[in-house]
N, C-alpha and C positions, 0 to 999 in steps of 0.2 A: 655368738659374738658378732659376728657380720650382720644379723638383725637389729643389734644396740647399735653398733654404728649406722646403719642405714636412718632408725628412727632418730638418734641422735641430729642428723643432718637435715631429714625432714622439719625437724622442731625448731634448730636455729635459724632453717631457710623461712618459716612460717612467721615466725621472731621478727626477722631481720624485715620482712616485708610488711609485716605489721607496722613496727616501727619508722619504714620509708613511708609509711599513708598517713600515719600521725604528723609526722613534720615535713611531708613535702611541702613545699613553699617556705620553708624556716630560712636554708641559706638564701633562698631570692631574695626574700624577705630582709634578710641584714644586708647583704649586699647592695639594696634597695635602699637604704636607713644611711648606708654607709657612704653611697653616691650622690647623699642627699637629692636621692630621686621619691621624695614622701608618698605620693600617687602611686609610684608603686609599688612601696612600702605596705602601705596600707592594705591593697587588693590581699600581697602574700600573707600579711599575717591575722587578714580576714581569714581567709581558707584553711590558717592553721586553725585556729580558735574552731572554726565550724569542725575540723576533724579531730580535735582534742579539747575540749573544751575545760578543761582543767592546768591547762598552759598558763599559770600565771605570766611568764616571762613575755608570752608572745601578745599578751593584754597588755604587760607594760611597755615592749616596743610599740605598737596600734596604737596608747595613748602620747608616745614620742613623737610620733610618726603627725597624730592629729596637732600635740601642739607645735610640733614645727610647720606648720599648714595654718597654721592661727584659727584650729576648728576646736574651740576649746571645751565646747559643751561634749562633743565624741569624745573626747581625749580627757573627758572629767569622767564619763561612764565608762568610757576601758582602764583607767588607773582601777576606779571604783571597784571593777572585776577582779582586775589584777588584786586589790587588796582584798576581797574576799578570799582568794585561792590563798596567800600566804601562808597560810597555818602551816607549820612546821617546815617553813622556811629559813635557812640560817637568819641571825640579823640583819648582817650585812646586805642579804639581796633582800631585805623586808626596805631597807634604809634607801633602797633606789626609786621604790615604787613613792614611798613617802616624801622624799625629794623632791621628784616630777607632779604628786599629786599637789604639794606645797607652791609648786613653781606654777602649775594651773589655777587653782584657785585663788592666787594673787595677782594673775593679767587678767580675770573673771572681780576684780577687786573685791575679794570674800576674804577681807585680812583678818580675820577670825580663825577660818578653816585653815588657810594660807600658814598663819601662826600654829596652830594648834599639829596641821602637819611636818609641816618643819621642824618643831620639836620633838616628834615621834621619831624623823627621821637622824635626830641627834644633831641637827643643824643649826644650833643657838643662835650662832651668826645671821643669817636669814628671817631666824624666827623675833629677833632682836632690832634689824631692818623693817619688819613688817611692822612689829609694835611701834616705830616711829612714825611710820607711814598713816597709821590706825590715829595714833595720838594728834597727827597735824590732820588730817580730813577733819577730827573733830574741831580742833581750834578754828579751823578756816569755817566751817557750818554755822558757828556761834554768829 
């Protein structure tokens, strides 16, 4: 009995320290997002992504993090990642990546993509905004 409990505690303590290597940097990292300190935002949830690479979340902060830094092309390839990882993601957190990836690709003026993601993320409003945007660039080109 005293050896199930010993192995038992072994395995959580292996667990638990696993877990603190996967997401060390994760609170820097929002604390970071949160103090609107971007710079080092970024560095944290570089180092998450290198120690877990299936973090969608911490792709969609890194893509946050780039476009409030106005680095839109990073922050078009970290959404990008982030929305690979989605899959069997509630909708809800699928609708956040789609949001921010919608909100890049329209200061990148790609009112296509822009639209096209906006609607994914159920945000008609925005995606209905972009189409005007889309409609007057053309009349003004004529």
């Amino acid at each position: 009995m005293r050896f199930v409990a010993m192995a038992a505690a072994v395995v959580l303590s292996v667990l638990s320290v696993g877990t603190s290597v996967l997401y060390a940097g994760w609170d820097e990292g929002v604390a970071a997002f949160t103090n609107k300190n971007y710079q080092r935002a970024v560095v944290e949830f570089q180092n998450v992504v290198k120690r877990n690479p299936k973090n969608w979340e911490a792709y969609l902060y890194l893509g946050r993090a780039y476009s409030e830094l106005g680095e839109y092309s990073r922050a078009k390839r970290s959404l990008r990642n982030a929305e690979r990882r989605i899959k069997g993601v509630k909708p809800a957190e699928k609708k956040r990546v789609w949001k921010q990836l919608g909100f890049v690709y329209e200061k990148q003026k790609k009112y296509g993509k822009a639209r096209e993601a906006y609607l994914k993320a159920g945000e008609t409003g925005d995606a209905a905004r972009v189409e005007r945007m889309t409609d007057t660039r053309r009349m003004k080109s004529r």
